[in-house]
C-alpha positions in Angstrom: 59.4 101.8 107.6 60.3 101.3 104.3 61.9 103.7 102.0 60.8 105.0 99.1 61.7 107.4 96.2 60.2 110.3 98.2 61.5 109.8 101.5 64.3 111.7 101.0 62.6 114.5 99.9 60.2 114.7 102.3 60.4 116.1 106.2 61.4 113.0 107.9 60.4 111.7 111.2 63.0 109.2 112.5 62.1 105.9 111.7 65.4 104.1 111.3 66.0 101.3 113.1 69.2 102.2 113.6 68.7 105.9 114.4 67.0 107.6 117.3 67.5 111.0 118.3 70.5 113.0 116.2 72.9 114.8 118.1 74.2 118.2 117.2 75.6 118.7 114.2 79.3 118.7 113.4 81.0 121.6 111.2 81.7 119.4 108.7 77.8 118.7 108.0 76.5 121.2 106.2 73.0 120.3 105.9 71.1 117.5 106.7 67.5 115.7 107.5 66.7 112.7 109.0 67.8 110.9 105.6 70.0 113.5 103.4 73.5 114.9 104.7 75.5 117.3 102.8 79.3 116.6 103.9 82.6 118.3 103.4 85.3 115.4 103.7 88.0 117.0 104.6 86.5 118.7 107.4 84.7 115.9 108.6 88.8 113.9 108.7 89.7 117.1 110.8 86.8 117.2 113.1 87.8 113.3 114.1 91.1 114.1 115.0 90.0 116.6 117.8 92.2 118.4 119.9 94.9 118.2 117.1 96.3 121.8 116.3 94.9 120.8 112.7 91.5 121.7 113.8 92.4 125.0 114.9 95.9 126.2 113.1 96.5 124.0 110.2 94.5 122.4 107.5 94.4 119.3 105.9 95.4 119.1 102.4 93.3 118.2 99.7 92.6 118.7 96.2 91.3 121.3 93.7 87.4 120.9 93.9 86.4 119.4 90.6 84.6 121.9 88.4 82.8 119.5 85.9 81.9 115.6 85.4 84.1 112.8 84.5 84.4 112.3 80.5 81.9 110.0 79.1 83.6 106.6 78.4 80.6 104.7 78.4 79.8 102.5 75.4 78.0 104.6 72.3 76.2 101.4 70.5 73.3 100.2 72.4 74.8 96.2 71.8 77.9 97.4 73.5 75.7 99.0 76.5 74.0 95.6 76.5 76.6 93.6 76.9 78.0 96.0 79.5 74.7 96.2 81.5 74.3 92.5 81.9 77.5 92.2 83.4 77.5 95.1 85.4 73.6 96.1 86.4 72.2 95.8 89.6 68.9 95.3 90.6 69.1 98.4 92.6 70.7 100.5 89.8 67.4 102.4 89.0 66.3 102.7 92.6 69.7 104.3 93.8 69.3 107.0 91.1 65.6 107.9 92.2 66.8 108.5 95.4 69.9 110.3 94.8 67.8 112.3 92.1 65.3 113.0 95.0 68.5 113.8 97.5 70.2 116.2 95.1 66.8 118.2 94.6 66.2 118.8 98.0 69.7 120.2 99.0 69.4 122.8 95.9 65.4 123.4 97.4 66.3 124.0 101.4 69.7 125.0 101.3 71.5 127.8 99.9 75.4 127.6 100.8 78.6 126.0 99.1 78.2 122.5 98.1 82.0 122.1 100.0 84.1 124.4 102.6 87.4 125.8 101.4 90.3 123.6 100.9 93.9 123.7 101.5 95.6 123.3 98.0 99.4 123.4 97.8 101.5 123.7 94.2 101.6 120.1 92.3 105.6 120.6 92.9 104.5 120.5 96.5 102.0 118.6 97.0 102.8 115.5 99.1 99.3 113.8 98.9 97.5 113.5 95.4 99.4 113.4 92.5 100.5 110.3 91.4 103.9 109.0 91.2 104.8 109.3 87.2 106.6 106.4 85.5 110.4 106.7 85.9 110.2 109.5 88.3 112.8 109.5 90.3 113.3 112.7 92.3 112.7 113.1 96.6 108.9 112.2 97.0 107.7 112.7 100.2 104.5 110.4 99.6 107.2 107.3 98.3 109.2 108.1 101.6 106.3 107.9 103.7 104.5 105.1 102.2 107.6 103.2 102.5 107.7 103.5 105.9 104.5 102.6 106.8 105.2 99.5 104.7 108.4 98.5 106.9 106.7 98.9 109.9 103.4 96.9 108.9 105.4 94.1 107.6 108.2 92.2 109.7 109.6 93.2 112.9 111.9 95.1 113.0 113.6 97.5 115.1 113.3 101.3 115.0 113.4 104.6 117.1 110.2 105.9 118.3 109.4 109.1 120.7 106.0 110.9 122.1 105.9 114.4 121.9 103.3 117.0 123.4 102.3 119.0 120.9 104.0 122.5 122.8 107.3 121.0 122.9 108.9 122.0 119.7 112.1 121.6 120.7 112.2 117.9 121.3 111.9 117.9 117.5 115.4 118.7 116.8 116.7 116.1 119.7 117.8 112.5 118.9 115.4 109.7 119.6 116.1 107.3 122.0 117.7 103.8 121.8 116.3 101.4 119.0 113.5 99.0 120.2 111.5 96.7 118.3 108.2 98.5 116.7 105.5 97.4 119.0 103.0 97.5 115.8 100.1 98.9 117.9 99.9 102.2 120.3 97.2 103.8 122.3 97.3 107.8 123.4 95.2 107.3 126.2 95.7 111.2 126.5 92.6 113.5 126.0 94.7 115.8 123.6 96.5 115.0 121.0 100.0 114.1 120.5 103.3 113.5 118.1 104.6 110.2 116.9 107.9 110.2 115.9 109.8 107.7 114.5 112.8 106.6 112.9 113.1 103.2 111.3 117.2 104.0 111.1 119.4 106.3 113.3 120.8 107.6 109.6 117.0 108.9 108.9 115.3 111.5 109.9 112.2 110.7 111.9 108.9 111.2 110.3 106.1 113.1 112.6 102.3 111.8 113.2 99.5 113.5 114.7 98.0 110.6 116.9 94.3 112.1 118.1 93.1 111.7 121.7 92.1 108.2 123.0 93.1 106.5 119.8 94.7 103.3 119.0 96.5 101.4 116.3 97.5 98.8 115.2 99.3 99.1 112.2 99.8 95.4 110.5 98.3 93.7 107.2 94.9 92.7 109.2 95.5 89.6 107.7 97.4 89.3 110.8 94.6 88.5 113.0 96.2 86.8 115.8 98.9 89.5 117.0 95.6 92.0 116.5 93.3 90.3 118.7 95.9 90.3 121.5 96.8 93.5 120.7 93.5 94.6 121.6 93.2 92.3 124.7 95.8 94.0 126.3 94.9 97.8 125.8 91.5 96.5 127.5 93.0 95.3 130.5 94.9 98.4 130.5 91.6 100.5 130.8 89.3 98.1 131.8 87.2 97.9 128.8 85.5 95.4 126.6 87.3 93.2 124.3 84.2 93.9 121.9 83.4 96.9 119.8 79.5 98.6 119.3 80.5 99.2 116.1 82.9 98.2 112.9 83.3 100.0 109.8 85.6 98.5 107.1 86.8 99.9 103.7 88.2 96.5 102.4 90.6 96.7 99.5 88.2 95.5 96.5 89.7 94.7 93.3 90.1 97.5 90.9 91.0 97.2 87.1 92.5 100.7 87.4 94.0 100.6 90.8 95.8 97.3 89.5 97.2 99.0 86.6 98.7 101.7 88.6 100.6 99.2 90.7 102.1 97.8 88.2 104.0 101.5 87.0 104.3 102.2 90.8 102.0 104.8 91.1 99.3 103.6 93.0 98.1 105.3 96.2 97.0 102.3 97.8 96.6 98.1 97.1 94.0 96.6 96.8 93.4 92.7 96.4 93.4 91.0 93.0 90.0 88.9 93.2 87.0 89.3 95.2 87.7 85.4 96.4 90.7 86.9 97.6 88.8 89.6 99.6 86.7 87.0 100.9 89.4 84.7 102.3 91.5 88.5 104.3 88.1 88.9 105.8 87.0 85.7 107.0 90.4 85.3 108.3 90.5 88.6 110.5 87.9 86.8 112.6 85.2 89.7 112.8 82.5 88.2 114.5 84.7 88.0 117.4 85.0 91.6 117.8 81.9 92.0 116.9 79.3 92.7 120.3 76.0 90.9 120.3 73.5 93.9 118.3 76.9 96.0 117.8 76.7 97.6 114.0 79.0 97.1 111.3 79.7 99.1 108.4 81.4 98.0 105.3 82.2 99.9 102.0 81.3 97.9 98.8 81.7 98.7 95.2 79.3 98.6 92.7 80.1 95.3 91.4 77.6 93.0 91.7 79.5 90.0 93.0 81.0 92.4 96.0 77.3 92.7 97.0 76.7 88.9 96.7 80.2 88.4 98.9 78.7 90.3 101.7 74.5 89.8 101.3 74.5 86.2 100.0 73.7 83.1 101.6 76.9 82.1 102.8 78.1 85.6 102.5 80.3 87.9 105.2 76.7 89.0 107.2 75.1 85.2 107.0 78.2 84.1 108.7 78.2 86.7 111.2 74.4 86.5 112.2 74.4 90.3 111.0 71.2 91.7 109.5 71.0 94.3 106.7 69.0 97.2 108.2 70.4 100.2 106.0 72.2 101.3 102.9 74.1 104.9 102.4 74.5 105.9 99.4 77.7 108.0 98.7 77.1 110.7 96.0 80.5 112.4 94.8 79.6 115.8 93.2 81.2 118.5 91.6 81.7 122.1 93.0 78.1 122.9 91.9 76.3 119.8 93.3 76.6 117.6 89.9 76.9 113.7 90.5 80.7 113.6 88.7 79.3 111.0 85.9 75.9 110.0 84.8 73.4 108.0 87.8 72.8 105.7 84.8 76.1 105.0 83.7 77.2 101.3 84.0 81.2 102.0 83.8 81.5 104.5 86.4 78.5 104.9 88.8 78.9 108.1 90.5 78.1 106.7 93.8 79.4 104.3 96.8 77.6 102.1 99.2 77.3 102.0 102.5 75.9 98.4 104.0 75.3 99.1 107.3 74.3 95.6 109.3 73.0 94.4 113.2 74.6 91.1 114.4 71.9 89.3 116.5 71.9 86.2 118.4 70.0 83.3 117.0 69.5 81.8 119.8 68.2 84.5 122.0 64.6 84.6 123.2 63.9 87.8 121.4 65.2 86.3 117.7 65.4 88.6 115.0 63.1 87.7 112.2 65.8 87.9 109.5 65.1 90.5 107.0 65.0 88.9 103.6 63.2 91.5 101.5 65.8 93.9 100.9 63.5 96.6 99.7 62.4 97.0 103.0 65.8 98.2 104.4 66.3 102.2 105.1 68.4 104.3 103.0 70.3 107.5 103.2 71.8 109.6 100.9 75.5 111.3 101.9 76.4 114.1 99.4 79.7 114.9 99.1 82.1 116.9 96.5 84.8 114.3 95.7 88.0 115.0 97.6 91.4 112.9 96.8 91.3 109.9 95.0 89.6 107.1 97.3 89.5 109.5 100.5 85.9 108.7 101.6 83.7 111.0 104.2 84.8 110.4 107.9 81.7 108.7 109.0 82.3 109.7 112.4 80.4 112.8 112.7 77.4 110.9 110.2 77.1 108.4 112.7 76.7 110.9 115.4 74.2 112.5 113.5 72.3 109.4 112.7 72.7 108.1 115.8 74.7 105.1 115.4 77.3 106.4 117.7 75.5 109.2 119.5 78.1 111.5 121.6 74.8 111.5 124.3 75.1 107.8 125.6 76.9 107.3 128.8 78.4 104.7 127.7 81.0 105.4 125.6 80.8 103.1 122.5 83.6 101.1 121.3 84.2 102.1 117.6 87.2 99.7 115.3 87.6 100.8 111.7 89.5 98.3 109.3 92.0 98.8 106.4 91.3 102.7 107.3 94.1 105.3 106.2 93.6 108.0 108.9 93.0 107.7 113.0 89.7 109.0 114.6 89.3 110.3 117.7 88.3 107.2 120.3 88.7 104.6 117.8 90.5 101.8 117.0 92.2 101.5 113.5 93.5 98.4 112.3 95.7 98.2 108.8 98.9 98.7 106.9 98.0 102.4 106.0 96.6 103.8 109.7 99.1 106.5 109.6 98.6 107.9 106.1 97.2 110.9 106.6 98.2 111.6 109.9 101.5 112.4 109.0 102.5 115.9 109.5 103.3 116.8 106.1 99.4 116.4 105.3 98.6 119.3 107.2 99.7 122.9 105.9 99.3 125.5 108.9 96.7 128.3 108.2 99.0 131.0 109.3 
């Protein structure tokens, strides 16, 4: 069924073609229809760890809730917004704010609670996660230590201590590590709790502590480094006799950013991203996707609002032609303030207030029961995923929104096979593949509650 303006605020039967009966819903949902969800992100990153003592005793840190929307620094003359709109409008510009209009509205209508749960600030002194590295600061940053860390061990081989440790047993915390090995780049906790990494890339360093959730594996490596990745993931298979091939993908690739890429250059960048979209383009293609990818599995990838990131993906020759994967819905990403404000203007054309969501179906061609490819974009569902704006490029774990929208539903007994590229946190049961896995699973991310 197609969507229009008014689905969303409207009671919805399921319709999707994706989604068929929601399972319960997770605390970090905090209302939702068949088409609207109301989402606290950093409660929805805790509820995918599971089992981790963050759930329970600690809480993961975040950011002061923004109070009101982004400055206006959109162009004042109407030439200037001219020039700007043909270069940056989409045809869907108008058609996203509708529907995000319509999505807003009926939160404030059926639901009366906080727009976000309460969040675990610490003192920007202290804080390990969001403030950005100034220019020529050179005192002890725990992010810099970390970061470069993660960056030895995704790059060359090299060798380093490493150590599990149950979560009860405090005391192997102050006892050395074992013998240096070389870093195996990927790990699996095939435990149903969750556990400590530790590691050490020097005996002269203290180790750095990970919360690694239950059933989750790793690989942390550029992904242009498709080969070692693919193997890495044949062997956990024949080490629990399971598929090869995931039911579902979701990537966040690194899309070129003028003010990311500005940021590098004085060192205080929380993450890279790639300097052209040709660039993107070429990192993708080479990580050999459509391998991994099982016949009518999902993928989900994260795009910007540029309009030739769209054309990379939904264009004829793009990343789902190639594929054989068919657009069957969009989610659109509203960031808010406190009180349930989009953060900038739905018409602005610098600094849309809202991310997409392209979520695709790879079908076989050549099967009896072909897909007649959906050209008519219009016709494709859409959801709306409201969410107050947490740190800077930390998205909503979509884990508990695919649950709820059935793309993963926790009722199959089948246990789906879920891979999640250039992610910066582990999930629960997944596979995560990129330089930054480990991120925000280090300890020092989490501030006990106590």
């Amino acid at each position: 069924m197609p969507s229009s303006t008014s689905d969303v605020s409207d009671k919805q039967s399921n319709t999707s073609t994706l989604s068929q009966s929601p399972s319960q819903t997770s605390s970090s949902i905090l209302f939702s229809t068949d088409r609207v969800a109301l989402i606290d992100i950093p409660t929805s990153i805790a509820d995918a760890q599971q089992s981790c003592p963050c759930v329970p005793t600690s809480s993961l840190i975040s950011c002061n809730p923004l109070t009101s929307p982004y400055p206006n620094h959109e162009p004042k003359s109407e030439a200037a917004r001219d020039k700007l709109r043909q270069k940056m409008a989409t045809e869907n510009d108008n058609l996203y704010a509708d529907l995000i209009s319509s999505a807003l509205a009926l939160v404030r209508k059926s639901y009366t609670g906080p727009w976000f749960l309460p969040r675990t600030v610490v003192s920007q002194d202290d804080q390990p996660l969001s403030k950005k590295r100034k220019v020529g600061d050179t005192s002890s940053d725990i992010e810099s230590v970390r970061d470069d860390l993660l960056h030895q061990l995704s790059s060359n081989p090299q060798s380093c201590s490493f150590n599990w440790r149950d979560m009860k047993d405090q005391q192997r915390a102050s006892e050395p590590l074992p013998e240096t090995s070389l870093w195996p780049k990927y790990l699996h906790n095939p435990s149903n709790v969750a556990r400590i990494l530790e590691i050490a890339p020097t005996p002269l360093r203290a180790p750095a502590s990970f919360y690694i959730p239950p059933g989750a594996a790793f690989y942390l490596g550029d992904c242009s480094a498709s080969r070692s990745f693919h193997m890495a993931v044949k062997d956990v298979a024949e080490q629990l006799e399971t598929s090869r091939s995931f039911d579902v993908i979701v990537m966040d690739p690194p899309w070129p950013n003028a003010s990311v890429r500005r940021t590098e250059k004085s060192g205080r960048s929380a993450y890279q991203v790639s300097p052209t979209v040709w660039d993107v383009r070429q990192l993708i293609f080479e990580m050999d996707i459509d391998v991994l990818l099982a016949n009518q599995g999902v993928i989900a990838i994260w795009i910007t609002n540029k309009p030739a990131v769209r054309e990379l993906v939904l264009g004829e020759d793009g990343l789902f032609d190639s594929w054989d994967v068919q657009l069957e819905e969009e989610w659109l990403w509203i960031k808010t303030t406190a009180d349930g404000e989009p953060v900038s203007s739905l018409d602005a054309l610098w600094r849309k207030p809202y991310e997409v969501l392209l979520v695709g179906r790879k079908y076989d061609p050549r099967g009896s029961d072909q897909h007649v490819k959906l050209t008519d974009h219009s016709k494709v569902e859409r959801k709306v995923i409201v969410g107050l704006a947490d740190l800077h490029s930390r998205k909503p774990c979509l884990k508990s929104l695919f649950e709820r929208f059935a793309i993963c539903p926790t009722s199959t007994s089948t246990k789906q096979r879920v891979l999640e590229c250039f992610p910066r946190y582990l999930v629960s049961g997944w596979w995560s593949w990129g330089n930054q896995v480990l991120k925000f699973n280090h300890t020092d991310c989490w501030q006990s509650k106590t």
